[in-house]
C-alpha positions as CSV (number, residue, x, y, z in Angstrom):
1,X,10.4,16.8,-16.2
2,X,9.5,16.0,-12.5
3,X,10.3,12.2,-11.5
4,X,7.1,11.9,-10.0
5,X,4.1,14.0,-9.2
6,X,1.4,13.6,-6.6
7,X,-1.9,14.7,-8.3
8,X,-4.6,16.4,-5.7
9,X,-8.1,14.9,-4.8
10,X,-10.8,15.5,-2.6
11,X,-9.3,16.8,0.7
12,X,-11.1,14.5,2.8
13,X,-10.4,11.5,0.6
14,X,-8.1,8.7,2.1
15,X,-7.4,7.1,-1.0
16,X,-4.0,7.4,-2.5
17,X,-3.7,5.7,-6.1
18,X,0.0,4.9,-6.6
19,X,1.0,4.2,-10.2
20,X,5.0,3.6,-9.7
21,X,5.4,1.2,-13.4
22,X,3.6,3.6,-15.9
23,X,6.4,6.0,-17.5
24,X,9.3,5.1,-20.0
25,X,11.2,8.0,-19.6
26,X,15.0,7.8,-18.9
27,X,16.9,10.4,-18.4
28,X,19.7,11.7,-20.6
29,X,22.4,11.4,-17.4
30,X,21.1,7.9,-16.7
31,X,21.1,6.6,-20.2
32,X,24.7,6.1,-20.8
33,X,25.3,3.6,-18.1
34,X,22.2,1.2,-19.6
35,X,24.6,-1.4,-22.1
36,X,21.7,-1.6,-24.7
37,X,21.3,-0.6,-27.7
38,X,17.7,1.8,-28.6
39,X,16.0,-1.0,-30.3
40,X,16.9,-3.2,-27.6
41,X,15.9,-0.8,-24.4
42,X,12.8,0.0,-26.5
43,X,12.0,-3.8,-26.3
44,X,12.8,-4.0,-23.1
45,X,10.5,-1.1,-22.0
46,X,7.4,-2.7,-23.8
47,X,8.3,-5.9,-21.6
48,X,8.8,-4.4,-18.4
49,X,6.3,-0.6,-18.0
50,X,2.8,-1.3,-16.8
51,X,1.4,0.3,-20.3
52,X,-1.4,2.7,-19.2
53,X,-1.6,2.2,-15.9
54,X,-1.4,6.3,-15.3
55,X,-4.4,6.5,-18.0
56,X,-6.1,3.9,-16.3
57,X,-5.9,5.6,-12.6
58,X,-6.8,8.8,-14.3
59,X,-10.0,7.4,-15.8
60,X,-11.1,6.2,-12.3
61,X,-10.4,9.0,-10.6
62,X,-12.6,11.0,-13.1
63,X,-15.2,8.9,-12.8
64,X,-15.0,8.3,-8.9
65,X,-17.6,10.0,-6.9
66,X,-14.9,11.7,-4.7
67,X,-11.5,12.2,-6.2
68,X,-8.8,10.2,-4.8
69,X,-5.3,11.4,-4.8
70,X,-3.1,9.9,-7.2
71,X,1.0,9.4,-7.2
72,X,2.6,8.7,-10.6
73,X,6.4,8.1,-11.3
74,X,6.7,10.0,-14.5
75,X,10.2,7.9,-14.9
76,X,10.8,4.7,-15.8
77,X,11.5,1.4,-13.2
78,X,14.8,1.4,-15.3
79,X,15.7,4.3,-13.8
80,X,14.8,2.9,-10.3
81,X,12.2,1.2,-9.0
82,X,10.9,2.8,-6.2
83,X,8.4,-0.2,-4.4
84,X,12.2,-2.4,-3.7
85,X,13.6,-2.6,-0.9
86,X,16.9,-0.6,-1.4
87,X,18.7,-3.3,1.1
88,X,19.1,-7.3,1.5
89,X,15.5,-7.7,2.5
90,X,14.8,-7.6,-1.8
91,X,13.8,-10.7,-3.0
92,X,14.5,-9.8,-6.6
93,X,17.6,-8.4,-6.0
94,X,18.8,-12.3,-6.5
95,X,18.2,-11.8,-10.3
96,X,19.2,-8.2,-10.3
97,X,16.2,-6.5,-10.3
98,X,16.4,-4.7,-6.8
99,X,15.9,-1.1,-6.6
100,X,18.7,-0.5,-9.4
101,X,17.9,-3.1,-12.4
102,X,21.0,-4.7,-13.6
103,X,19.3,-7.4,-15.6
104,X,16.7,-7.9,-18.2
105,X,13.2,-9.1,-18.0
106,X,15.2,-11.8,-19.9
107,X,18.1,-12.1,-17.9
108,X,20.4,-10.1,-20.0
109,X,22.5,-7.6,-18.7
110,X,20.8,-4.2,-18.7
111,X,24.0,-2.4,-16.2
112,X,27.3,-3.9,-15.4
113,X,26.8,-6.2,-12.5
114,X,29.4,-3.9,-10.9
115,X,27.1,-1.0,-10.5
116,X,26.8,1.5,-7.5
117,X,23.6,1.5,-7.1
118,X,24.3,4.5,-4.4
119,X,24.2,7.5,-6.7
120,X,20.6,6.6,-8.4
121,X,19.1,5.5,-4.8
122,X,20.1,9.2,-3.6
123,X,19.1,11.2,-6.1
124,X,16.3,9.2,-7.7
125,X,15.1,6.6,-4.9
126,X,15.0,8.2,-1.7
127,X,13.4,11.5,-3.0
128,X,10.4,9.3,-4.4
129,X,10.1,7.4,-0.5
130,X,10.2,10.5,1.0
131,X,7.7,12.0,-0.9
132,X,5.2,8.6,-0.9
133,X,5.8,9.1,2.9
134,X,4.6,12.4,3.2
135,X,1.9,12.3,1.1
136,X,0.1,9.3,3.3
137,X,0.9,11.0,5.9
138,X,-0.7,14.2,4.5
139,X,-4.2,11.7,4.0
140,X,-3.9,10.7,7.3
141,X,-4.1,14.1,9.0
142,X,-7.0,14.6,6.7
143,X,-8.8,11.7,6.7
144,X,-7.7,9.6,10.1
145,X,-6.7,6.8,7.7
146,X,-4.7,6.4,4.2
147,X,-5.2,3.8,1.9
148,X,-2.6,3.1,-1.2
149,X,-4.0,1.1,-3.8
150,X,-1.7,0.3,-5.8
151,X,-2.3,0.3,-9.6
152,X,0.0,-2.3,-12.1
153,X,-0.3,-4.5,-14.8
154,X,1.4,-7.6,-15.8
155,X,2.2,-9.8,-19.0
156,X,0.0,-12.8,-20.1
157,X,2.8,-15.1,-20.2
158,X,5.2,-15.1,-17.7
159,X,8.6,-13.5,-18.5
160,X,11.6,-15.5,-17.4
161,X,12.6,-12.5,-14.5
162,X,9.8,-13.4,-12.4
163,X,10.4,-15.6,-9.0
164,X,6.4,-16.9,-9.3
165,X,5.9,-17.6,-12.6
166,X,4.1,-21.0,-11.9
167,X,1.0,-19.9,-10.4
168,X,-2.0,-18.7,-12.1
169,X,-2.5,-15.6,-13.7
170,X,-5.7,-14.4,-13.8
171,X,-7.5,-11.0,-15.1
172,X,-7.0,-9.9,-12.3
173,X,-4.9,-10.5,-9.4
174,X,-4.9,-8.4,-5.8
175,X,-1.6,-8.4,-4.0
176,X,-2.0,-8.3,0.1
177,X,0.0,-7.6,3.4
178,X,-1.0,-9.9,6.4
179,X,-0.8,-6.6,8.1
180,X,-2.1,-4.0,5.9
181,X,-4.7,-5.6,3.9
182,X,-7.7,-5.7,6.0
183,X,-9.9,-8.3,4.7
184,X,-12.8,-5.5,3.9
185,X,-10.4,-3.7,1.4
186,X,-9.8,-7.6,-0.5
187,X,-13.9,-8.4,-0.3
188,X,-14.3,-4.8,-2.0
189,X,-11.8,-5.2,-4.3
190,X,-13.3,-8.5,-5.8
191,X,-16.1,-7.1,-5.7
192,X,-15.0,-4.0,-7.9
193,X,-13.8,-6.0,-10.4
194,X,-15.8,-8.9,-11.1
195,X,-17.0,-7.7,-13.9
196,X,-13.5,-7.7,-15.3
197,X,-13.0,-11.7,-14.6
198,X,-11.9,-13.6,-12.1
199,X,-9.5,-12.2,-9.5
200,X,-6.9,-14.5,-7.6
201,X,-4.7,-13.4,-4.3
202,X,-0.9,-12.8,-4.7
203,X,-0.3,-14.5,-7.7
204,X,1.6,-14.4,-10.1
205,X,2.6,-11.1,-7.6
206,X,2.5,-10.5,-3.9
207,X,2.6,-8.3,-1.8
208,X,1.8,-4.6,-2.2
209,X,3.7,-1.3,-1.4
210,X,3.6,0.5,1.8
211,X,6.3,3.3,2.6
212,X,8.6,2.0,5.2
213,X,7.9,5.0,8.0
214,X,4.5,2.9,8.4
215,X,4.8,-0.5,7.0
216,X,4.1,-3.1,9.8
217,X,3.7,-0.7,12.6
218,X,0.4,2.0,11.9
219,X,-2.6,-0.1,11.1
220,X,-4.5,2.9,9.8
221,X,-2.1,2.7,6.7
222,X,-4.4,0.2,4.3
223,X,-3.1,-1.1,1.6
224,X,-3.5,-3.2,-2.1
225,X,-2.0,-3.8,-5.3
226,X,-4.1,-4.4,-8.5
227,X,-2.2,-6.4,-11.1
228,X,-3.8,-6.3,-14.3
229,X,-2.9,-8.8,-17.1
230,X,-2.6,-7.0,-19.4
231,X,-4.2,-8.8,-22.5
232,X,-7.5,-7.9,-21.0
233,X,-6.9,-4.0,-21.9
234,X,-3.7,-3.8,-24.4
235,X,-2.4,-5.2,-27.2
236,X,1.2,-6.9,-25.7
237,X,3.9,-6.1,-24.9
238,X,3.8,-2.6,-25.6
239,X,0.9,-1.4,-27.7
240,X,-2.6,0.3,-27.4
241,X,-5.3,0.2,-25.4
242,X,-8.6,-2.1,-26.0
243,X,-12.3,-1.3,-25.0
244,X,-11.3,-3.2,-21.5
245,X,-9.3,0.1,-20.1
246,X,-13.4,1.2,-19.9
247,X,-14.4,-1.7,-18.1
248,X,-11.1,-1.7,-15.9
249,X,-11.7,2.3,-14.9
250,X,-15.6,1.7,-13.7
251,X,-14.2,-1.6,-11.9
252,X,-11.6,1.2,-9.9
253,X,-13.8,4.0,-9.8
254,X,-15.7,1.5,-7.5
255,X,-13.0,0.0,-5.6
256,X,-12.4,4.2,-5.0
257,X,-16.0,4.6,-4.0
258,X,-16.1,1.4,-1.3
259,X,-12.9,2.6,-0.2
């Protein structure tokens, strides 16, 4: 299968839905070098893939009045996680989850610390970014402006990986860029989805994903992440949806249509 695919909209349409979390797939190549066991790296995938995130952007873009493009990694983060920074400026890479995971959600080991991260960055990693790259830039020679809106979900409770865990965690939070979140995109976003319960800024996650070829430098580039938690929609940590993925698409379809 294709590690990622970029789904066509509406030609004119600047929006770019980028689902990165979604997929559990690991390839056969890649499995050997991941230390655990199937029962345990099906565990760990319930913990650590945004469950239905690609059905959820899907559902909005259906229901959107013009269809937005949509990027979705059909691998899992495991394999790597394409919004890191592949380079010392990763914050997570201090408990081992930069662009090539070596821990756990838990802390456990997931790849020998040891790990050349080199060989999955080239052939996994940089393919993604350069495809992410061209396809803003692709929206904005159609439309004179892109915006990413970045689709995830996150866990109720706070898993002992996470750097922020103190904050609050509400249905709902938006992650921003003090450069490429104008604060239009943030009012229309809690707008969108107050219906869904409250929304809170950059916690428990910050932040949101920008290809580097723009990030801080081309103001046309917007951009926001969605964090969903993911009890309002899904049985945790991995299992089906609830009647709030209904509620959840409408709230995006409008982000999509204010956008």
């Amino acid at each position: 299968m294709s590690a990622f695919e970029l789904l066509p909209g509406d030609p004119a349409s600047p929006v770019l839905l980028h689902v990165p979390h979604a997929a559990r797939e690991i390839p056969e190549e890649v499995r050997p070098a991941i230390v655990l066991d199937d029962r345990a790296l099906a565990a760990e995938l319930d913990h650590i893939t945004d469950a239905h995130t690609a059905e959820l952007a899907a559902l909005a873009a259906e229901l959107a009045t013009t269809t937005p493009w949509r990027f979705v990694n059909r691998l899992s983060r495991l394999v790597v996680d394409p919004e890191r920074f592949p380079d010392e400026r990763e914050e997570m890479a201090a408990v081992g989850m930069g662009a090539v995971y070596t821990r756990t959600t838990h802390l456990g080991e997931l790849r020998p610390p040891e790990t050349d991260p080199e060989p999955l960055l080239e052939r996994y990693f940089r393919p993604y970014a350069r495809a992410m790259t061209e396809a803003v830039a692709d929206r904005l020679a159609a439309a004179g402006r892109a915006v990413i809106i970045d689709v995830h979900s996150y866990p109720s409770a706070p898993l002992p990986y996470e750097p922020h865990a103190a904050g609050p965690r509400p249905p709902v939070c938006l992650g921003t860029d003090p450069f490429h979140t104008p604060p239009w995109l943030t009012a229309a976003a809690r707008e969108a989805f107050a219906p869904c319960g409250a929304t809170g800024l950059d916690s428990p996650f910050a932040g949101t994903y920008v290809p580097l070829e723009f990030y801080g430098t081309d103001a046309r580039v917007g951009a926001l992440m969605v964090e969903i938690r993911r009890d309002t929609y899904m049985a945790e940590p991995g299992g089906p949806t609830g009647p709030g993925l209904d509620r959840l698409a409408d709230a995006l379809a409008g982000l999509v249509n204010a956008v």
